[in-house]
N, C-alpha and C positions, 0 to 999 in steps of 0.2 A: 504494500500500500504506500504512497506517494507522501513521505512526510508533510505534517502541516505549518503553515508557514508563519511566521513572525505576525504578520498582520493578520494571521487568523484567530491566533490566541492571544490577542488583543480583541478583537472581536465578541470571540466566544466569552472575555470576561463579563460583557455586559450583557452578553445574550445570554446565558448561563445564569447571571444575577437577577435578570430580570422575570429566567423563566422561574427561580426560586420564589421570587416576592409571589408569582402566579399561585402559588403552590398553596401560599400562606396568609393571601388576603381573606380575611372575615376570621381565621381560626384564631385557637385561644393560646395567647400568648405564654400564659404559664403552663401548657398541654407539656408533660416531658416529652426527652428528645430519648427513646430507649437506645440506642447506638451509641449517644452520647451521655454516660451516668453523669447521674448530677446536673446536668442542661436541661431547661424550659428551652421550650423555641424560642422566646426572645432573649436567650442568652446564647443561643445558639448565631441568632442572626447577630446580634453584635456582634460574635466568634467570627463571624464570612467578614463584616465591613471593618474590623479591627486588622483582620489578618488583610485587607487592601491599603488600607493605610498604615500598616509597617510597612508593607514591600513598596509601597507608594513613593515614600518618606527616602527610606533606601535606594529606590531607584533615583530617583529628583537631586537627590544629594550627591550620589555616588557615594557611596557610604564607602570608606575603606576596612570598617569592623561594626561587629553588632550593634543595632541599636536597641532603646527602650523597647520592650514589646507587652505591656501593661495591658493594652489594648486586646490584647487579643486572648490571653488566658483569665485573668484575672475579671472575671464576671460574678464577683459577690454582689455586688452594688446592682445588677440589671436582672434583677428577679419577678419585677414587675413593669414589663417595657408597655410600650404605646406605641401601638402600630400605625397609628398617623403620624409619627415622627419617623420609625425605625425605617419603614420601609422606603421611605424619600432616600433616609438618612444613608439607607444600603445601595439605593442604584446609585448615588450620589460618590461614593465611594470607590464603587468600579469603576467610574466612568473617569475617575480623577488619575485612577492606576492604569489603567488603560490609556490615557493621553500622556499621561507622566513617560509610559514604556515605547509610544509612539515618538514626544519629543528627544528621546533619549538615542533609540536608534538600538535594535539588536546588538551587535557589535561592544556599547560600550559598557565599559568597567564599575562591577559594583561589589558590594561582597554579598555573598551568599553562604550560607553554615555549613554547605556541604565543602564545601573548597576552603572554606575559613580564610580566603583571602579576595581579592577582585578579583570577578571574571563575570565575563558576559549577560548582559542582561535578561535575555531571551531565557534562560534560566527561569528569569519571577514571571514571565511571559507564559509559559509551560507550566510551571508550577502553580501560579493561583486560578490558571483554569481550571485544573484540576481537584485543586484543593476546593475551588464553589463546584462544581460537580458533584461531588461524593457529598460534600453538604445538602448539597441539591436535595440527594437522595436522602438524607436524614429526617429533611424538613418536609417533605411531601411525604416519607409516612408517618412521621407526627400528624401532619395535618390529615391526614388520608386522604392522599392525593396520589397521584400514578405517577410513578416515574419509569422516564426512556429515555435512552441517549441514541446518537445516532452512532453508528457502528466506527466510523474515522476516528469517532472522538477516543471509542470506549478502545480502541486497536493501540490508541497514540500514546494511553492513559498508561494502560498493559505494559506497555514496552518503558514508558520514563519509570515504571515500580521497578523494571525487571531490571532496568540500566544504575540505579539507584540501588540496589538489591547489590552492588557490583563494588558499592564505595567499603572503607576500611569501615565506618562506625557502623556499616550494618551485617558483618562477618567477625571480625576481628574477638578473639578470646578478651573476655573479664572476669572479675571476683566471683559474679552474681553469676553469671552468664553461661548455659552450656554450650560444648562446642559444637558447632555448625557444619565445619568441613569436613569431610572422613571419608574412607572409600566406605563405596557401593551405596552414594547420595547424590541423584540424583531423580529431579522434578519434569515433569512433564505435563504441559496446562496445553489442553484441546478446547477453541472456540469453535461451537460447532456449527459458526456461521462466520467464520474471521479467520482462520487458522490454526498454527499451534506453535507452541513454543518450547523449548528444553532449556530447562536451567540444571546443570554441572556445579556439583560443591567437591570432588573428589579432589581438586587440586589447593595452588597456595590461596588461591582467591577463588572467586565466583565467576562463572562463565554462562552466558547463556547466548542461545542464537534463533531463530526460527524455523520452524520443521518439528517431524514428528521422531518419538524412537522410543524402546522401551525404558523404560525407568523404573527406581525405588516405588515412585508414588504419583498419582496420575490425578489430576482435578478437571470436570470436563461438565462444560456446559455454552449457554448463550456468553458472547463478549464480554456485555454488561453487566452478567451475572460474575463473570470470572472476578471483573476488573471490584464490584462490593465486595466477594469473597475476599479478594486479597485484603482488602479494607475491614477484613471482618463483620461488616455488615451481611446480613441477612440474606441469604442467596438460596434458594431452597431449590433451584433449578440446577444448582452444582452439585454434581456425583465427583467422590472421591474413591479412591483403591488404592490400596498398599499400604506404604509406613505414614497412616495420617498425621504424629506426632512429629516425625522430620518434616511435614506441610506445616504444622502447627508453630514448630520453632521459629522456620523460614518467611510464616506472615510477621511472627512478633518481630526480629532479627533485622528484618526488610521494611519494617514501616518505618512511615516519614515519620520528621520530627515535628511537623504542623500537624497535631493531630489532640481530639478532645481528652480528657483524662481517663484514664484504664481503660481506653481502647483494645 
């Protein structure tokens, strides 16, 4: 599939946000968010427009190291939003990050926590599409509302988890932490409308490519379903076989660090 372009996930941020507010206009603010423990919806939406205006901030600035990020975990104080504020409040936000990413120009220099130093901006371009995506999905079934993505998105989604799956902080041995790499570990995720994918732990690092082949453990369902599974969201259309526990390490091991608490 035809990678998507700079100017698309600038795009998608607002079409993404907006199709979010869709989801949540009229529902009840304090409804929880069960994906996300401890999030009402409207702590959750603050979560979406906190997390645009860090990377907002970061990008505009060209940040050369982290900034404040208050905004965007730290939701004790928004227990009781108001949706004639929030929801202004949210496209209002995409729309600032998404021009912010456009003035900027893929290309330039910002920091981001997976590099821990400057590097390309297109980075928060890809990333907080995705990150209002998988939101998306949180806050539409709070509200009960349907969620779909279209297949580019959910294929493009897959592949940044699986490429990010690939950095030192989401393999590397800790304290707390069991080991990940070991022979005869190896993942295999069938989209049974998008293709398929093998991710490789037998070596020093993580390898993955596209195509099919036998493995340890096999997770196979629709795109979109694969791309919540990995999110640990709710996926009831994904079949899994084999060592579910080596799948089970490899979601926790692999997730981003933009992510609600005890995900």
């Amino acid at each position: 599939m035809t990678p998507l372009t700079f100017d698309r996930y600038c795009d998608e941020i607002v079409t993404q946000t907006e199709r979010l507010t869709g989801h949540v206009r009229g529902a009840d603010m304090t409804a929880p968010v069960l994906s996300c423990p401890g999030w009402n919806l409207g702590q959750l939406l603050r979560h979406v427009g906190g997390d645009h205006r860090w990377a907002e901030a970061i990008v505009r600035t060209r940040a050369t190291g982290p900034i404040p990020d208050d905004l965007v975990n730290d939701l004790s104080a928004y227990t009781n939003e108001d949706e004639a504020f929030l929801i202004p409040w949210l496209v209002e936000g995409a729309a600032r990050l998404s021009a912010a990413l456009r003035t900027a120009g893929p290309g330039a220099q910002a920091w981001n926590p997976s590099e821990e130093r400057p590097a390309p901006v297109e980075f928060w371009a890809r990333r907080m599409t995705y990150e209002t995506v998988v939101h998306r999905a949180d806050a539409a079934r709070a509200a009960g509302a349907e969620f779909a993505l279209e297949a580019d998105l959910a294929v493009d989604a897959v592949e940044e988890w699986l490429e990010y799956s690939t950095f030192p902080e989401a393999f590397e041995p800790g304290p707390d932490l069991p080991d990940l790499l070991g022979p005869d570990r190896t993942l295999h995720f069938d989209a049974t409308d998008a293709g398929a994918w093998l991710v490789d732990l037998t070596g020093e690092r993580p390898v993955w490519r596209a195509g099919a082949a036998n493995a340890t453990v096999t997770a196979r369902g629709p795109v979109a379903d694969l791309l919540l599974f990995f999110y640990k969201r709710p996926a009831p259309a994904v079949e899994t076989r084999g060592d579910t526990a080596l799948l089970d390490l490899w979601r926790t091991r692999a997730g981003f660090w933009l992510e609600a608490p005890d995900e």
